[in-house]
C-alpha atoms as one frame of an Amber mdcrd trajectory, in Angstrom:
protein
 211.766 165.986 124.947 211.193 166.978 128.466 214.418 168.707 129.950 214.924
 168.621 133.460 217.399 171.427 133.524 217.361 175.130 134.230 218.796 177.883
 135.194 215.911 178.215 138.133 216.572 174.478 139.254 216.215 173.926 143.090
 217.909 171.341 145.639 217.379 169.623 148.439 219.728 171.368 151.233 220.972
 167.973 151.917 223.864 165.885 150.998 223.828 162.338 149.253 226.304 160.285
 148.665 226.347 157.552 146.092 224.163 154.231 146.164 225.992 151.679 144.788
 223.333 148.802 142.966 223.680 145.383 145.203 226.118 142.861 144.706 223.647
 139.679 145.038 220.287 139.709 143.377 217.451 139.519 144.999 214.611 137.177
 144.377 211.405 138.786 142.410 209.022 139.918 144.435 205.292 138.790 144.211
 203.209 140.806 141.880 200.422 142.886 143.615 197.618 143.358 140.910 196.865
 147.114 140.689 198.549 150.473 140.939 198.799 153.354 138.715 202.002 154.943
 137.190 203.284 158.385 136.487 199.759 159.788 137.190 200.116 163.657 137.624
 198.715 164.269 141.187 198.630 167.785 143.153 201.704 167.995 145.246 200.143
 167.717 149.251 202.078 170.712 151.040 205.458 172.116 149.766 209.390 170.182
 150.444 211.497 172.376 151.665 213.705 173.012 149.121 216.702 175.586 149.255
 216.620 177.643 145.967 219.820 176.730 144.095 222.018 176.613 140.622 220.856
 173.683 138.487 223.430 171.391 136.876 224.809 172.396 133.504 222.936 172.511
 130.524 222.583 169.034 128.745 224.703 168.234 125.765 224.533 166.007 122.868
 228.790 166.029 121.931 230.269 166.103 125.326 233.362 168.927 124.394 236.936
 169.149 125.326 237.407 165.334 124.916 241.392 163.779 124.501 241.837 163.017
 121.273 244.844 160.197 122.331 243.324 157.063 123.984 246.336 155.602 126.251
 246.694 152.122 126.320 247.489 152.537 130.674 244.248 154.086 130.737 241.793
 151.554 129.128 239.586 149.199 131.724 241.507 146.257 132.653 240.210 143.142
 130.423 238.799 142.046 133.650 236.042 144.442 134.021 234.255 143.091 130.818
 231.657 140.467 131.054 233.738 137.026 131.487 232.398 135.406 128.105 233.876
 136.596 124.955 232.689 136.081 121.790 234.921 134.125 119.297 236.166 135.535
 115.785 233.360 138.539 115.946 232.017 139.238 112.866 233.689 143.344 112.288
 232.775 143.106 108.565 229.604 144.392 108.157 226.776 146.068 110.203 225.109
 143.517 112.402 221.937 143.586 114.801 222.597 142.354 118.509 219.401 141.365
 120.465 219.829 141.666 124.833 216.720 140.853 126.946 213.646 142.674 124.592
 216.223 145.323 122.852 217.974 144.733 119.603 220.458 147.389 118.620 222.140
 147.524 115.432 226.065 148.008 115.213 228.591 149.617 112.627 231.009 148.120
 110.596 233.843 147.708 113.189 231.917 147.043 116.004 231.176 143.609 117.691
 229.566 141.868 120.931 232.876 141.194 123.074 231.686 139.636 126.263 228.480
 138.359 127.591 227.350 137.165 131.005 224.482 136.746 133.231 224.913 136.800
 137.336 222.929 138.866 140.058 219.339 138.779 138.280 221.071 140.839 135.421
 222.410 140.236 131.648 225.490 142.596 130.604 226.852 142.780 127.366 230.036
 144.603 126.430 229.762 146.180 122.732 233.009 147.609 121.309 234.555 149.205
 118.645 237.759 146.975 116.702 239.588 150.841 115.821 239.144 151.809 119.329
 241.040 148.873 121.058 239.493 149.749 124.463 237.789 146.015 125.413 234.547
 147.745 126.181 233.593 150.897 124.836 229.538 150.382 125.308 227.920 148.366
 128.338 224.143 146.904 127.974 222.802 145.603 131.258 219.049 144.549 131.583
 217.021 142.977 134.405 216.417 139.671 135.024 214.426 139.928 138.335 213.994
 142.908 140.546 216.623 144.593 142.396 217.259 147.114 145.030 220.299 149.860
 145.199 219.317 150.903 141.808 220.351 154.448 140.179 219.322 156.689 137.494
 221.472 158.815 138.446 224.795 157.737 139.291 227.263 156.258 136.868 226.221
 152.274 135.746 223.704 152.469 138.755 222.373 148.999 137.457 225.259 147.191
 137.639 226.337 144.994 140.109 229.898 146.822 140.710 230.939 149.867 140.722
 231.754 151.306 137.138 234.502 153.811 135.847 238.146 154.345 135.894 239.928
 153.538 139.069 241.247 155.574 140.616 239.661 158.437 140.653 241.414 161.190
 141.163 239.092 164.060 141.275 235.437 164.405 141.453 232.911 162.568 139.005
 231.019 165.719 137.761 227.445 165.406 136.333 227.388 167.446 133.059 223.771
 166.998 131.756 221.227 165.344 132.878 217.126 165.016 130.800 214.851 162.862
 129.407 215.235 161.215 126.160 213.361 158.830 124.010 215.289 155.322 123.387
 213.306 152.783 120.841 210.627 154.643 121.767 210.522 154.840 125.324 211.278
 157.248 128.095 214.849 157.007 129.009 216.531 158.811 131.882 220.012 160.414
 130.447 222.774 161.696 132.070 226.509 162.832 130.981 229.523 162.443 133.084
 233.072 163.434 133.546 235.496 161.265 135.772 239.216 162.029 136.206 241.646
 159.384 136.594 244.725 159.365 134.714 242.856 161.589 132.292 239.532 162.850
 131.922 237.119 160.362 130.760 233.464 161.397 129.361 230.689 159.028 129.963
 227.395 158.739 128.697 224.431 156.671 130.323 220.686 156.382 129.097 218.254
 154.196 131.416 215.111 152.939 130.336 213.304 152.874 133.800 210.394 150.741
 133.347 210.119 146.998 134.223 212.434 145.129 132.328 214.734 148.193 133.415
 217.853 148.422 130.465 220.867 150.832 130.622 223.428 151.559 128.272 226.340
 153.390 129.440 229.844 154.193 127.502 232.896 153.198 129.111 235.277 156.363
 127.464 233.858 158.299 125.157 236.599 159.967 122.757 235.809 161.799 119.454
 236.071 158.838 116.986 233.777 157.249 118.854 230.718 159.350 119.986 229.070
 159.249 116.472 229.031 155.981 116.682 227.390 155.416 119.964 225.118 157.372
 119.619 224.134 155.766 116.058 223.723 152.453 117.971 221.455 154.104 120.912
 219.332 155.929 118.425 218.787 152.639 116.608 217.360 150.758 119.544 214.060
 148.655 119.345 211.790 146.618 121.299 209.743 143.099 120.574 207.535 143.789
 123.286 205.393 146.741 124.433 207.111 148.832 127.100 204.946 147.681 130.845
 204.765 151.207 131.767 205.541 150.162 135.330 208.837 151.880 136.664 210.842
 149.734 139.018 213.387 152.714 139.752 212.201 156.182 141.409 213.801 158.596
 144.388 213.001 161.620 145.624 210.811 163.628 148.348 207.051 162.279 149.632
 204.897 164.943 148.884 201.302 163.379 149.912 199.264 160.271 150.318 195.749
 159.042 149.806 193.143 155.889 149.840 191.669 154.609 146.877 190.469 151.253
 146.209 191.032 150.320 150.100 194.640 150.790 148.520 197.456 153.433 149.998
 198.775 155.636 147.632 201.750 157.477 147.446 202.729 161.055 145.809 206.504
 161.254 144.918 208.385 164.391 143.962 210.976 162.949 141.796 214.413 164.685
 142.629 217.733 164.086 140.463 221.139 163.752 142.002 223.760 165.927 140.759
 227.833 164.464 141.503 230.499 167.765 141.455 229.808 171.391 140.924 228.102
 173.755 142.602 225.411 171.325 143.477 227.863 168.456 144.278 225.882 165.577
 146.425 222.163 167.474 146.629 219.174 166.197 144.910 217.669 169.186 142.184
 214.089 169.276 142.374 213.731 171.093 138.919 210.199 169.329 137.778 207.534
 169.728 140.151 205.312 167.119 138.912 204.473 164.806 141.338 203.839 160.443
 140.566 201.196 158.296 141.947 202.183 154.783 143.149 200.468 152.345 144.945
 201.937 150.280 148.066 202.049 146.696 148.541 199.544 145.981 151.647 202.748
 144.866 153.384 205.065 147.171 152.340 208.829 147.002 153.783 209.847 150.529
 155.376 213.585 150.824 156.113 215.004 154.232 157.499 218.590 155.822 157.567
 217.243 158.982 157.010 214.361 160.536 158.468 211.634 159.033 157.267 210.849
 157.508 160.584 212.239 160.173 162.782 214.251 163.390 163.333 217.901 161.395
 163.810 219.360 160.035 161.141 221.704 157.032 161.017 224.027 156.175 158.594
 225.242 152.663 160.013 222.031 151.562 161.627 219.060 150.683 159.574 216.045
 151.342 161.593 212.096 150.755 161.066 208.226 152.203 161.488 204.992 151.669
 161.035 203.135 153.000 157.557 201.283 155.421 159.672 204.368 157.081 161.284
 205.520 157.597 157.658 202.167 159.288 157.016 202.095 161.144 159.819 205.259
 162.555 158.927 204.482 163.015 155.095 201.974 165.061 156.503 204.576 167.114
 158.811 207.319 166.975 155.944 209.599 165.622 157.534 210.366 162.423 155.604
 213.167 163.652 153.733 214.409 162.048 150.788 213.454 158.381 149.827 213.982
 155.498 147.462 211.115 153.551 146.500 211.905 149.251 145.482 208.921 147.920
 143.107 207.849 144.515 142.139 207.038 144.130 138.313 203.592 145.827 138.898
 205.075 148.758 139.580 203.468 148.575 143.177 205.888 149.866 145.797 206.925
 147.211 148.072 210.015 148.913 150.610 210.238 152.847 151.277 214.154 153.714
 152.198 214.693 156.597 154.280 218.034 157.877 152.288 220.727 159.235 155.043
 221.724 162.577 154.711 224.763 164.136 156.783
């Protein structure tokens, strides 16, 4: 398992705040034959980083969780996928199959809701003792988005995700990478405060079709089971190796093929403590991915220039961006994909 986390961990001396996935699916791009993926390359220069604390160490039982699970403070029966399943089988163990995943539930647990809207499947999985109407959320991707996360809180959705309101800061307590069914699988622990505290626990299998599984409220009773369904995950296909999801800081380009590549230092975000808003840069390997000849470049950052903008997207050419890559001055970025895993928009990410 490759952990992410240390006490040497650096960030970006920037804040970000949180990208929220899109409302209204877009349509699949057109596959662009070629590309390679996660390819170790030497970084090109140095980001300026700020040394700085890394997150907290990752966890596998989230402490100090309530015991008591109000009624008040359950998600309202609204936020579940609309369909519900009728007289749910609770008897026995059963085996629930979303997109190429099949994940096997305990006795007690059941498939409550199901729908499919904005290019994604959800599917609410919860626990009859618990009473909460979702206790486990499965979303997978039906066609490419943009907006997505890693590293915020249900960051494939298509809504916003947690209790409401919140009333203190969602706090990132772990994050690392995992293995789910066998694949790579970006995990990260949260705590959210509304009426209570609430822990939350999120694995995302990056790679094209792109799955997430993220609990709802974690309490005590519970956690042994989720984690019993996440470590039971499998696949009926092979995994594409071609990840639709990455951020972070441009760290060098290069021709091959008559093809641009990029290099991308993949940063994390980290919500509350002492690194509350930054990106950690605590893995200096750098990713090779190829861009789409007519790759989309959209800037609220400074990937284009020295000004930022947070309400006005702007735009540049490809060779401004490497012109800058070569200055460092991009800052940080957010790369879409098609299912090739071939880059087709750079963001500029806005920074105050």
């Amino acid at each position: 398992m490759m952990d992410l986390e240390s006490s040497t961990g650096q960030r970006v001396a920037a804040d970000r705040p949180r990208r929220l996935a899109v409302l209204v699916a877009a349509a699949a791009a057109a596959v662009v034959a070629g590309g390679g993926f996660a390819v170790t390359w030497a970084m090109h220069g140095s980001p300026r980083v700020a040394a700085g604390p890394a997150a907290p160490a990752g966890v596998d039982a989230l402490p100090g969780t309530s015991t008591a699970k109000p009624a008040s403070s359950a998600p309202s029966a609204s936020s579940h996928p609309a369909t519900a399943s009728s007289a749910p089988d609770r008897s026995s163990a059963r085996t629930v199959h979303i997109g190429p995943m099949s994940l096997r539930l305990p006795v007690g647990w059941y498939e409550a809701g199901v729908s499919s809207r904005y290019g994604r499947t959800e599917v609410c999985l919860s626990d009859a003792q618990a009473g909460a109407p979702c206790d486990l959320r499965v979303v997978v991707l039906d066609q490419m988005q943009s907006g997505l996360s890693v590293d915020n809180y249900g960051g494939l959705f298509a809504r916003e995700m947690g209790c409401r309101p919140v009333t203190a800061e969602e706090i990132t307590t772990s994050y690392t990478v995992r293995t789910v069914g066998g694949r790579s699988a970006d995990y990260r622990a949260f705590t959210q405060t509304c009426q209570r505290e609430y822990h939350l626990e999120q694995w995302t299998i990056p790679t094209w079709p792109a799955i997430q599984i993220a609990s709802t409220d974690e309490q005590p009773e519970i956690a042994a089971d989720v984690h019993a369904i996440v470590a039971s995950a499998s696949f009926s296909e092979p995994d594409s190796g071609h990840r639709v999801i990455d951020h972070g800081l441009l760290a060098g380009h290069s021709v091959n093929n008559d093809r641009t590549h990029l290099a991308l230092n993949r940063t994390v975000w980290v919500a509350g403590g002492p690194n509350n808003g930054h990106d950690v840069d605590g893995n200096p390997t750098t990713y090779d991915y190829t861009l789409a000849p007519n790759v989309r470049i959209t800037d609220h950052g400074t990937l284009c220039g020295d000004v930022s903008d947070p309400g006005t997207a702007h735009t540049c050419s490809l060779a401004t961006v490497l012109s800058r890559i070569d200055a460092h001055k991009t800052g940080l970025v957010s790369l879409d994909f098609d299912q090739s895993g071939t880059v087709i928009a750079i963001n500029g990410d806005y920074r105050p």
